[in-house]
Phi, psi and omega in degrees: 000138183298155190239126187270349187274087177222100173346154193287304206292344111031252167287308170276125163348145167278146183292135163257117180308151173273161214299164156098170191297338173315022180277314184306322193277335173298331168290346191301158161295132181302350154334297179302357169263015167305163178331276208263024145291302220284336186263356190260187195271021158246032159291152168302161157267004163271316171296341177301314192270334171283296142050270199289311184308272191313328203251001157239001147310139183262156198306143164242139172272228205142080208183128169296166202268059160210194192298285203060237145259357163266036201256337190279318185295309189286358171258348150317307180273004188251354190263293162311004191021066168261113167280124171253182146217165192243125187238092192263155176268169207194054157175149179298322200305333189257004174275320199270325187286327169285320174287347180256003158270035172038019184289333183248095189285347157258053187024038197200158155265160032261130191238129194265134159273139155191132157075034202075317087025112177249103189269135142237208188067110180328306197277311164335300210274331144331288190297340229247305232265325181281341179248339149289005171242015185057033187239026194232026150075176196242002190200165165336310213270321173287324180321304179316313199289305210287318157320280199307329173294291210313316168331287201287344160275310154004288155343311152290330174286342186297302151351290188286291205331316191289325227300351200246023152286355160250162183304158204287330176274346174263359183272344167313286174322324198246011157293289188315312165311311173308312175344284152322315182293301186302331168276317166316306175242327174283272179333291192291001172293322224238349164295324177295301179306325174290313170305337193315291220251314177065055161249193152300343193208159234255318199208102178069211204251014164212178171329150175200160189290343176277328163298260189331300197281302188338283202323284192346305192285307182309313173289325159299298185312302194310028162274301186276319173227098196304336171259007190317341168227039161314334166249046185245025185343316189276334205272314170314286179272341144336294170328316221253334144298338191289310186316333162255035123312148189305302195301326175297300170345298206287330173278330196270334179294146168331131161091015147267177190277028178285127195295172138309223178222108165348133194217165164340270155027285181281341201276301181323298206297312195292305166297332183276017190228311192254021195261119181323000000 
């Protein structure tokens, strides 16, 4: 019987580097063919120049045109001061053209083209956009810190998501619960932690993706309860710095790409795309 145990090295040629100085980049570990090997100079220069083409493209969004669950990824990338543009849906039909191109790998939005890349899943698309701006802390341990604040407030923004999806006698009842949750249980975390520390920002000395989710959830509430931190003295002027960061600043003016507060509209436009 032919004896079949025979090494792939075996069978195939050892690979020969091609003539000329690329030879050194043929040896490399296929590690070494990231975004930014590839882009540095001992890269061919076409791969260099394609590269550069993907990794300087602005971000495209994927989303009907209100908050939702993208609204945290465009106040993340207006914080990175990142220009995107947005391709929103507005009919099942273009919900269905992204999912039968295999463009949503869990069939749903919100989904980002970046960087090559096609991201959903909300938190992902967070993390991947704050650690490449440097809004993800400098070691484990902020990292660490800056993931759990953000869990947690989320928690809290997922409230105002559902809220204009409920029935008309329950958003009352359920202003009032955010309410409660948010003084109660949230508001006095991240109050403590400013007093704590007497810095300016949630986790080390800068902007971070937990500032940026924070602010986003204060202001939101202060839509519905305008005073929601009247017993919050650091949570007040915290606010009132993050918001005049430039990049942020430049997001809260008019005529940015900052949704509006949900409405009739959006809730109709939502059942009529994702609903059965």
């Amino acid at each position: 019987m032919l004896n079949i145990a025979v090494s792939i090295g075996e069978i195939l040629p050892e690979p020969r580097p091609p003539p000329g100085p690329p030879a050194a980049l043929w040896s490399r570990r296929a590690a070494d063919s990231s975004p930014s090997a590839l882009c540095s100079s001992g890269a061919p220069s076409g791969l260099q120049k394609a590269w550069k083409a993907i990794m300087t493209e602005r971000p495209k969004l994927h989303y009907p045109n209100a908050r939702g669950r993208m609204e945290s990824v465009r106040w993340v990338l207006a914080a990175a001061g990142v220009e995107f543009d947005e391709e929103f849906l507005e009919t099942k039909e273009q919900l269905h053209k992204l999912q039968d191109g295999n463009h949503l790998l869990f069939q749903q939005v919100p989904m980002v083209e970046i960087d090559g890349m096609k991201l959903v899943q909300t938190r992902s698309i967070l993390h991947y956009i704050a650690e490449k701006h440097q809004l993800f802390g400098k070691d484990l341990k902020e990292r660490t810190l800056i993931d759990m604040y953000v869990e947690g407030t989320l928690d809290l923004l997922e409230l105002l998501i559902m809220h204009p999806f409920l029935k008309p006698d329950d958003q009352q009842r359920e202003v009032v619960n955010m309410a409660q949750k948010a003084i109660i249980r949230y508001f006095p975390v991240f109050e403590k932690i400013l007093r704590g520390h007497g810095q300016s920002f949630l986790v080390g000395n800068q902007l971070s993706l937990a500032d940026v989710i924070l602010l986003q959830t204060i202001l939101a509430l202060e839509e519905k309860i305008p005073n929601i931190l009247s017993a919050f003295p650091f949570l007040q002027e915290y606010t009132v710095k993050i918001s005049n960061i430039p990049t942020i600043k430049r997001f809260l003016e008019p005529g940015s790409k900052k949704k509006p507060p949900p409405d009739e509209i959006y809730v109709r436009t939502v059942y009529s795309i994702f609903m059965p």
